[in-house]
C-alpha positions in Angstrom: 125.2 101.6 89.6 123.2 103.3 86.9 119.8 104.7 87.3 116.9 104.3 85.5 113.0 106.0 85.4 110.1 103.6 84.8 106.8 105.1 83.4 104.2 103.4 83.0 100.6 104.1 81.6 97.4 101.7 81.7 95.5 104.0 80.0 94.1 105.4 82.9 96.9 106.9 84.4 100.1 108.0 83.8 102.6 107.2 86.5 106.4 108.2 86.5 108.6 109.4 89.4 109.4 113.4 89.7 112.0 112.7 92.2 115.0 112.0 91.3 115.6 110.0 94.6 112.7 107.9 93.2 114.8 106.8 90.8 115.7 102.8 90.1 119.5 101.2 90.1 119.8 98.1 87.7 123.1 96.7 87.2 122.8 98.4 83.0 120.5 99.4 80.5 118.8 95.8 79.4 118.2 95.4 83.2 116.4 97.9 83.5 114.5 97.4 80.0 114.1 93.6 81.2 111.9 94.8 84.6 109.9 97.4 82.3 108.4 94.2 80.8 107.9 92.1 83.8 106.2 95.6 84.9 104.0 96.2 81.4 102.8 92.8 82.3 101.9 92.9 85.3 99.6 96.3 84.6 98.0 94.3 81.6 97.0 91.8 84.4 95.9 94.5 87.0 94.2 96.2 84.7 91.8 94.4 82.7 89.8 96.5 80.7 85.8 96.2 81.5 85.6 97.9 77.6 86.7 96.0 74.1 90.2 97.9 74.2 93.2 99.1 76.2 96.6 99.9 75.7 99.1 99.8 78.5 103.0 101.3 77.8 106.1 101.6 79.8 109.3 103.2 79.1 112.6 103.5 80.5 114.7 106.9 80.4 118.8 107.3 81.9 119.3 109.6 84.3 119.1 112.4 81.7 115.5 111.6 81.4 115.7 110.4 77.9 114.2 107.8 77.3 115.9 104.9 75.7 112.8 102.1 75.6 109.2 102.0 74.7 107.0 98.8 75.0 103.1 98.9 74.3 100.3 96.4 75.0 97.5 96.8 73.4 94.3 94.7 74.1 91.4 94.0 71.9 88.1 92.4 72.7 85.0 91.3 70.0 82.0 90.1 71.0 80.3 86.9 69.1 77.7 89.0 67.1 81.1 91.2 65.6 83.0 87.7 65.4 80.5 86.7 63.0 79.6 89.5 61.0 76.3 90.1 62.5 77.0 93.3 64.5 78.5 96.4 62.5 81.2 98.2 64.0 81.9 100.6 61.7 84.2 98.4 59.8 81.7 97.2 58.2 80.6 100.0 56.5 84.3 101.4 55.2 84.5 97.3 53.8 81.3 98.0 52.2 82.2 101.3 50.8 85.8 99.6 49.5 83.8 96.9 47.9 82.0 99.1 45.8 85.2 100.1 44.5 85.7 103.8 43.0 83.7 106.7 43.0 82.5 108.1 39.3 
């Protein structure tokens, strides 16, 4: 059965196995690929952010170590002042700057 390495990354740490005994069998490659999002998932759920952003990855490398899938999650928060204009965030002020259109 082929093996696979599953890395995964919630933004905080940065976890993949050095061992090759560590390694995972799965029946083939979408298998494998199929767990790594059950897995990307499930650190998105764990892992909640107590900030406004987070992004959470896993891959999948062969036994070679290269890697043949990448998945990202990335997670966003606004509060209701930035919902409705009120609070700058910095966009606000490149929007501004676009609005006044070109330099002369």
């Amino acid at each position: 059965m082929p093996k696979f390495i599953i890395t995964t990354d919630d933004g905080k740490q940065r976890i993949s196995p050095d061992d090759p005994d560590d390694m995972l069998d799965f029946p083939d490659a979408e298998a494998a690929i199929k767990d790594a999002q059950v897995a990307l998932a499930e650190i998105a759920h764990d892992s909640m952010p107590d900030g406004k952003a987070a992004r959470f990855t896993v891959e999948v490398a062969d036994e070679a170590g290269k890697v043949i899938y990448r998945a990202t999650l990335d997670f966003a928060a606004w509060s209701e002042g930035q919902l409705d204009g009120k609070t700058k965030d910095g966009s606000a002020d490149v929007a501004e700057q676009l609005d006044m259109g070109p330099r002369e």
